[in-house]
N, C-alpha and C positions, 0 to 999 in steps of 0.2 A: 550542499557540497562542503567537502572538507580542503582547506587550502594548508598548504606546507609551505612554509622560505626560508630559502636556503640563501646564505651568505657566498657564494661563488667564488669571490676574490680569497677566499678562505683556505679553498678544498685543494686539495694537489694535482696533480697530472693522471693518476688513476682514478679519482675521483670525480676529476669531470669527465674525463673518459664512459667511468659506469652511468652520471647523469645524463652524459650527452644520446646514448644507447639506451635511455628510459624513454628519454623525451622524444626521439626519432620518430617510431612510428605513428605517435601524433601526428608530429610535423609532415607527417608521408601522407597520412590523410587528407589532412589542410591545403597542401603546399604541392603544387608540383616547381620543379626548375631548380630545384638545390638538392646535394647528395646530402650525403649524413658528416660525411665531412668539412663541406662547406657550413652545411649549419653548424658542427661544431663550433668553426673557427667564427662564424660571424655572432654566435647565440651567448654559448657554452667561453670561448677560448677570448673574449673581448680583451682589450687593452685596455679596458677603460679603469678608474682610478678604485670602484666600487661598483660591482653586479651582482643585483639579488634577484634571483628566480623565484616566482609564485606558482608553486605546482597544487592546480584542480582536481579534486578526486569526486568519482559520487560515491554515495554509503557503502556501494558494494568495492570498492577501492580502485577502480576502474579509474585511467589517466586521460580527463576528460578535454583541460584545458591548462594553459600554462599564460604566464606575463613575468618578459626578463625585463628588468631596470637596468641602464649602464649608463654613471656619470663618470664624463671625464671631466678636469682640468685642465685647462691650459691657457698662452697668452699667446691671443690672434690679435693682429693690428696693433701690438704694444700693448694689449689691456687684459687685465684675467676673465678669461671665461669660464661660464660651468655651462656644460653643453648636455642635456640630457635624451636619451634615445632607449626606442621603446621596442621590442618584438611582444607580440600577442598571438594566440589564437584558439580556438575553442570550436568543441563539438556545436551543431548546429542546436540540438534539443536543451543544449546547455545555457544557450546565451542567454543575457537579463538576468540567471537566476543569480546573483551575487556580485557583491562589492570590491572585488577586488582591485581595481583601478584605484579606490580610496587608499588603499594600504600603500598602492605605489604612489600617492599623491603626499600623502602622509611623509614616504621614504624623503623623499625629492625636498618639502617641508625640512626634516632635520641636514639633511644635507647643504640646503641654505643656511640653516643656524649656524653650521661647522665652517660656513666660505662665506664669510661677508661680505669678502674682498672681492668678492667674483661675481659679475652679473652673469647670470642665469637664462640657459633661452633650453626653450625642448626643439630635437632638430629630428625630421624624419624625412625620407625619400616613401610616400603612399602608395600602395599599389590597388589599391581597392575605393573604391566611391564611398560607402557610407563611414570608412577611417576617415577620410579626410571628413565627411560630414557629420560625424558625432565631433571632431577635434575643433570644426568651426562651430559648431553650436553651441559648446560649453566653455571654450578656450575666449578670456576677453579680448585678445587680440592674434591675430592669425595674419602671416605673408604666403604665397600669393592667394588676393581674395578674393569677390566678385564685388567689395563695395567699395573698394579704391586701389589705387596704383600702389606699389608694393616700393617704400622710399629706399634712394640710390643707399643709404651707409645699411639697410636691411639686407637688401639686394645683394650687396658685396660682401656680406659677413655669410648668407645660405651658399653664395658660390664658393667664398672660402671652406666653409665647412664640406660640403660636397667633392672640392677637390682634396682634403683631407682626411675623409673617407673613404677617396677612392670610387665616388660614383662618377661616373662617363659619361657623358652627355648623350643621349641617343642621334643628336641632329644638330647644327649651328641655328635653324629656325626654332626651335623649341628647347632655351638652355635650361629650363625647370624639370624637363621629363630628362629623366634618369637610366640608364640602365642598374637594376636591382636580382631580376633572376627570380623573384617569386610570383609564382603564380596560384589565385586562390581558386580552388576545386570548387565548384559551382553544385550545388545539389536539386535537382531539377531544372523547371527553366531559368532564366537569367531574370533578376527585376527589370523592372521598367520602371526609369526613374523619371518624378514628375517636377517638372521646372516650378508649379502651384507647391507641391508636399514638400520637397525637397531640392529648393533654387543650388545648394553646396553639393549636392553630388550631379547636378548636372553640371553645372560649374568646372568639378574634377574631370567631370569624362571630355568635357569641351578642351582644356587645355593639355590632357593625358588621352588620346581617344585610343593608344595602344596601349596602355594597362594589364587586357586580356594577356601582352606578350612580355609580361614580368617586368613592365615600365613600373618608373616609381615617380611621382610628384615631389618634388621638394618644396619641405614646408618648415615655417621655423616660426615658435612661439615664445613671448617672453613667458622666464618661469622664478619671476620672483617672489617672495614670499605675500606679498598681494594679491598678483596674479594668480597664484595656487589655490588661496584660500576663495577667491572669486568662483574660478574653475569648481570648487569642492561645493559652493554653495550652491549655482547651475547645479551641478551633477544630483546633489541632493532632492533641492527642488524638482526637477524633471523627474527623479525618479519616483519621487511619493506621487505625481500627478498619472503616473502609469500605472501605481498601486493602490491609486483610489478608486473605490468599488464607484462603477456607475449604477447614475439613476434612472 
């Protein structure tokens, strides 16, 4: 696959305009519960400080798959944060073949060198099983998890972040599940996720079991210049054990 990134904070108003009308009917395949507008504004139109788009092409130049980055700035609780947030998604025949997450781990990497000042956390609202469990499997630290209680100054800085993104609690019983709006198109039948293969995405579906209706999980991960490089080592390793030929 051939990957393009685009600087986003860069381009003007007609600009993201023509990208956000590139990337749509991707997203229309992927996604139901968002127009082409709201994706704009939540993909495409972010206020975050820096958003770079990774647009997936195959040979034949076909727009297979995309990954936006968007870091904000700012100071929650008196302290600077660097808050990073992800949108992904990708043709089904696509997946696994390439690295692109690397390039955005790489991004998020110089963006700590540029903010010393600011601790760093990746902050998402999940809406699908196996995001939240490739993010617990590679991520050295993950809130909320299945292997311990998720600590109160954690707890208080994802609800912060959540009411300052503007996600709504679906329910006062369940203040992690989210309303988000995306919903992932399923292409035949649905998996069946096994609590032996996969304890993190039964995990996701236990504390999110409406998902299916464009609920999101909030989750937040530290994302310091350690943490990253951790993450990148995981990621590495797992992937050469997928691409070692069996015997």
């Amino acid at each position: 696959m051939l990957t393009q990134k685009i600087a986003v904070h860069r381009l003007n108003s007609q600009e993201r305009q023509t990208l956000s009308q590139q990337m749509y009917p991707l997203q229309a395949q992927l996604f139901t519960g968002v127009d082409s507008e709201a994706f704009r504004r939540y993909v495409v139109d972010s206020s975050a400080w820096r958003t770079w788009i990774y647009l997936q092409r195959s040979e034949q130049g076909e727009l297979v798959g995309y990954l936006a980055l968007h870091t904000f700035r700012r100071v929650i609780h008196g302290k600077r944060r660097q808050i990073f947030r992800m949108e992904t998604g990708k043709l089904p025949a696509f997946r696994g073949r390439d690295l692109t997450i690397l390039r955005a781990l790489g991004r998020m990497l110089l963006h700590n060198l540029s903010g010393l000042r600011y601790e760093s956390f990746f902050f998402a609202s999940m809406v699908y099983p196996a995001s939240y469990a490739m993010a617990a499997k590679y991520a050295p630290r993950i809130w909320p998890t299945l292997r311990q209680p998720t600590p109160a100054d954690k707890q208080a800085l994802i609800f912060e972040l959540a009411a300052s993104f503007h996600l709504e609690p679906v329910s006062p019983e369940a203040p992690y599940v989210r309303h988000v709006g995306w919903i992932t198109r399923e292409s035949g039948k649905q998996p069946r996720w096994s609590r032996v293969v996969n304890p993190h995405a039964v995990y996701f579906i236990e504390e999110n079991p409406t998902f299916t209706q464009g609920h999101g999980l909030l989750t937040l991960m530290p994302a310091s210049l350690v943490d990253i490089c951790r993450a990148v080592a995981r990621l590495l390793i797992g992937r050469s054990k997928l691409l070692r030929p069996r015997r």
